[in-house]
N, C-alpha and C positions, 0 to 999 in steps of 0.2 A: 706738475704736469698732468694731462689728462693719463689715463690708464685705457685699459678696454672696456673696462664695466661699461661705459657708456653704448657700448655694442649689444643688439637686443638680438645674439643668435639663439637664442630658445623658443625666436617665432619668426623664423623663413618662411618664408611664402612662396610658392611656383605660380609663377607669374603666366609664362607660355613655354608649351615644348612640341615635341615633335619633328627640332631643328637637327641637320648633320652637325653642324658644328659654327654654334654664335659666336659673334665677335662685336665690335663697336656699337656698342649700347653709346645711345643718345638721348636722353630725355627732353619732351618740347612740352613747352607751358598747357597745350590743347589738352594732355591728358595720355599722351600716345610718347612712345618708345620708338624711337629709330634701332635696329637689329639689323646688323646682316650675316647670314647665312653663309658662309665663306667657302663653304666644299660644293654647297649648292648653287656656289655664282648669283643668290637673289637674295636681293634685299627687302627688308619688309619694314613695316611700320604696324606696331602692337598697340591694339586698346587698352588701357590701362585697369579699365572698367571690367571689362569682358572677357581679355588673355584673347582678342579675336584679333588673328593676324592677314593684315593687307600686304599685298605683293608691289612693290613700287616700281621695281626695276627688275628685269632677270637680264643673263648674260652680264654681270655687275661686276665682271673687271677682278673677281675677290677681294669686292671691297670689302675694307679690315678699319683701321679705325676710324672716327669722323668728329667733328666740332662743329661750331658755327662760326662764321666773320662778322664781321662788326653790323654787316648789314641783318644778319640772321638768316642767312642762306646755310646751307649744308655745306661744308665741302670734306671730299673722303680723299682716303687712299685707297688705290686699288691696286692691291700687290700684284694680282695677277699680270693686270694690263700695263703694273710698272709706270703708274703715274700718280696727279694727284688733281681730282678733280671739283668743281662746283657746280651745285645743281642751281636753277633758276627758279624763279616764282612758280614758273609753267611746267616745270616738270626739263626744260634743255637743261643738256650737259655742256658745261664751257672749261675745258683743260685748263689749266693753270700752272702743271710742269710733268715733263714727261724727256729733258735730254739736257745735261750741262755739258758745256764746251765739244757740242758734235756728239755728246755719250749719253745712252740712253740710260736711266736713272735703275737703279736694283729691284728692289720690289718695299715701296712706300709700303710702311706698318702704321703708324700712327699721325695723331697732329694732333698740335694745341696751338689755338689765339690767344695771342698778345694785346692786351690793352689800345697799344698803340698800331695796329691794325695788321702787326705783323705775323705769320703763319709761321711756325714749328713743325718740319714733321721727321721722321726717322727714314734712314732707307738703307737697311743692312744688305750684303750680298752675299753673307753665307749661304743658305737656301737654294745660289745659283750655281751653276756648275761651273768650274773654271773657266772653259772654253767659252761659255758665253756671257761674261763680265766684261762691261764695255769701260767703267768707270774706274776699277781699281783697288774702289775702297768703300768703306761703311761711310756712313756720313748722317750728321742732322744736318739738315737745311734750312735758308729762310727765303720764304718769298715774301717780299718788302710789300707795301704797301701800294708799293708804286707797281707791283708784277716781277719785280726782277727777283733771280733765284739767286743766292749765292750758298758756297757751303759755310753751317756758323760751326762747323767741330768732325773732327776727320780721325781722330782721334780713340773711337769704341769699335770692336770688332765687331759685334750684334748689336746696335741700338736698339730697341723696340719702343716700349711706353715712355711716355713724356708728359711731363705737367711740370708747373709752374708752383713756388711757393704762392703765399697768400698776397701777398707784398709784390711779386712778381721778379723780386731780389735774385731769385736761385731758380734756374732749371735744371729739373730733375730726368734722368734717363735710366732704363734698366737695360742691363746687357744680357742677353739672353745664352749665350753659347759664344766660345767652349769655355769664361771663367765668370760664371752667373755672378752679378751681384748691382749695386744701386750705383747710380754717376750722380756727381753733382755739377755745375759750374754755374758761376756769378755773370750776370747779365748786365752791360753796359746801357747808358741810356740812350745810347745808338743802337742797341737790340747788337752787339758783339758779346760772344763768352768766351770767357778766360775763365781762370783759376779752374782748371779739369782735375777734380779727384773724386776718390773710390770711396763712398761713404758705409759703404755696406757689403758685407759677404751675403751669398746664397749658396747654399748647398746645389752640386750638381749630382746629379740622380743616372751615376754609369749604366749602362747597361750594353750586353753585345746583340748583334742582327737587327737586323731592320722589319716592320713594319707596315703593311700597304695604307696608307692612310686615306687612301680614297684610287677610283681603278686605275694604275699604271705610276703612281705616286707612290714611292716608298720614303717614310724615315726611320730616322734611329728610335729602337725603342725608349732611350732615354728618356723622349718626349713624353710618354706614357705618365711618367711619374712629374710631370708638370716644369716649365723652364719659367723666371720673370719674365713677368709681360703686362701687362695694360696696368695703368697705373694714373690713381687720383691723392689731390692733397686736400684734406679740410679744413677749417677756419682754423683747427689747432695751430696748424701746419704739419699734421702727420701724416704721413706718406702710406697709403696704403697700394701696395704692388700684388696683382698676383704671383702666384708660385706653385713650387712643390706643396702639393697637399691642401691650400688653399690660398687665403689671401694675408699675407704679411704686410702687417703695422707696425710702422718705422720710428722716431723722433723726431726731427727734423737733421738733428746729427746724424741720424745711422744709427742709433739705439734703437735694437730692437724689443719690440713691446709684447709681441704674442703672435698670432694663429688666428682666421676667422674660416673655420670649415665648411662647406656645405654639400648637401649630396651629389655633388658629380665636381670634377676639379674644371675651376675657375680660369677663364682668358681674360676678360677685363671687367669694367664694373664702370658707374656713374652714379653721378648723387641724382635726385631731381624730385618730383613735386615743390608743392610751394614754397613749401621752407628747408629745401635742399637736405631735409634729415631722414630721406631712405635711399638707401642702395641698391641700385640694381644691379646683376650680376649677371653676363652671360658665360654659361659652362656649360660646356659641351654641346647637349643637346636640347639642354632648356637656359632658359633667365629663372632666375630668381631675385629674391628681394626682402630687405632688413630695414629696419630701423635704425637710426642712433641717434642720442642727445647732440653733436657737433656737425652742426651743416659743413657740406661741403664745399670749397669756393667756387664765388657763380664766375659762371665761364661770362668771359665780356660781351658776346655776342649773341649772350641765347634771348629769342626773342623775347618782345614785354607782353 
């Protein structure tokens, strides 16, 4: 089995900063990085050449993580605005889900496409305050191909990151609070999952009082010391999750492999250039970016 050697952390790169706080890196064939800014409600899109960053959207819903469909369109989650949307060739926004059964949906964190043109995305509702939980419950979702939403797994208290094995056999989920650690479940050829188990512990990082994390927004200091969150698999099939202290590399079992640090702690990460063997990584208030010998798996939709 691969090890970490394969990981080139003794040449990080900072790529762009100057951000509050990055979330859903996206890398597109052009040469440019999808970023969004999530405390600062705007999203941008990063030269890859230059670290010169464009403003695509503000008042951006806090969007948080994003993919491409089959067509190679964007489509995010924006936790903020509590849905999950698609952008068009033209720059319109067309919703895609935003209330099941009369309830309006928690605060969408991530998404991954499905081969078969199906959408993945996470929608935990810790983060919301009892009284305005319309749903009930955590949930991944899927919206089919056809637009309809159903829930595929009800099952994790804090979903967050999701990705798919290489095979597309297993999807993978991290739970982020209050018992951190990896999900697994095996995917039907009807895009259905069963077999729900815990493949991996994460340490959770106590701490007492809270924290303004941006003005009129408190959380727990916990967060400080990093929760699982954004998460890619590569041709290995090793799961790389962020976390406490940096990014955690998995097995495909839950065996864990190591540690990959970098100067500020890690939200998510994406493979991209040509031959999908650097990573980028957005933390805190910049992106950075690595090397490694094992590409990552290419997402079905990103464009040619």
């Amino acid at each position: 089995m691969t090890g970490m050697s394969d990981f080139k952390t003794d040449a990080i790169e900072l790529v762009a900063t100057g951000f509050v706080f990055t979330e859903g890196p996206l890398w597109h064939p052009t040469g440019k990085l999808f970023v969004s800014d999530v405390d600062a409600r705007i999203h941008y899109v990063v030269d890859l050449m230059t670290g010169h960053k464009s403003v695509i959207r503000t008042d951006s819903g806090g969007t948080n993580g994003a993919t491409f469909d089959l067509d190679g369109n964007v489509i995010y989650c924006e936790q903020e605005a509590q849905r999950v949307v698609r952008m068009e060739d033209d720059g319109a926004i067309t919703l895609l889900a935003e209330r099941y059964g009369g309830a309006r949906l928690n605060r969408s964190n991530d998404v991954v496409a499905h081969s078969s043109g199906d959408l993945y995305f996470t929608d935990p509702q810790v983060l919301i305050p009892d009284d305005e939980r319309e749903l009930g419950y955590s949930a991944i979702f899927r919206i089919g191909r056809d637009g309809k939403l159903t829930p595929a797994a009800t099952d994790m208290n804090h979903p967050n990151g999701i990705a798919f094995s290489p095979d597309e056999s297993v999807l993978y989920a991290s739970n982020s609070r209050p018992d951190p650690h990896l999900h697994a479940y095996d995917v039907a050829a009807d895009g259905a999952l069963s077999n729900s188990r815990v493949i991996a512990e994460m340490p959770y990082v106590p701490a007492e009082g809270t924290f303004e994390k941006y003005p009129g927004v408190f959380r727990s200091k916990s967060e400080l010391g990093g929760v699982p969150d954004g998460m890619k698999v590569d041709e290995a099939g090793r799961i790389l999750c962020t976390g406490p202290k940096g990014i955690w590399v998995f097995e495909p079992d839950g065996t864990h492999l190591g540690m990959i640090q970098l100067p500020e702690l890690p939200a998510n990460l994406a493979f991209g250039d040509p031959d999908r063997k650097s990573i980028y990584v957005t933390a805190r208030t910049s992106v950075y970016k690595l090397r490694t010998e094992v590409a990552g798996t290419r997402l079905p939709g990103i464009p040619r």
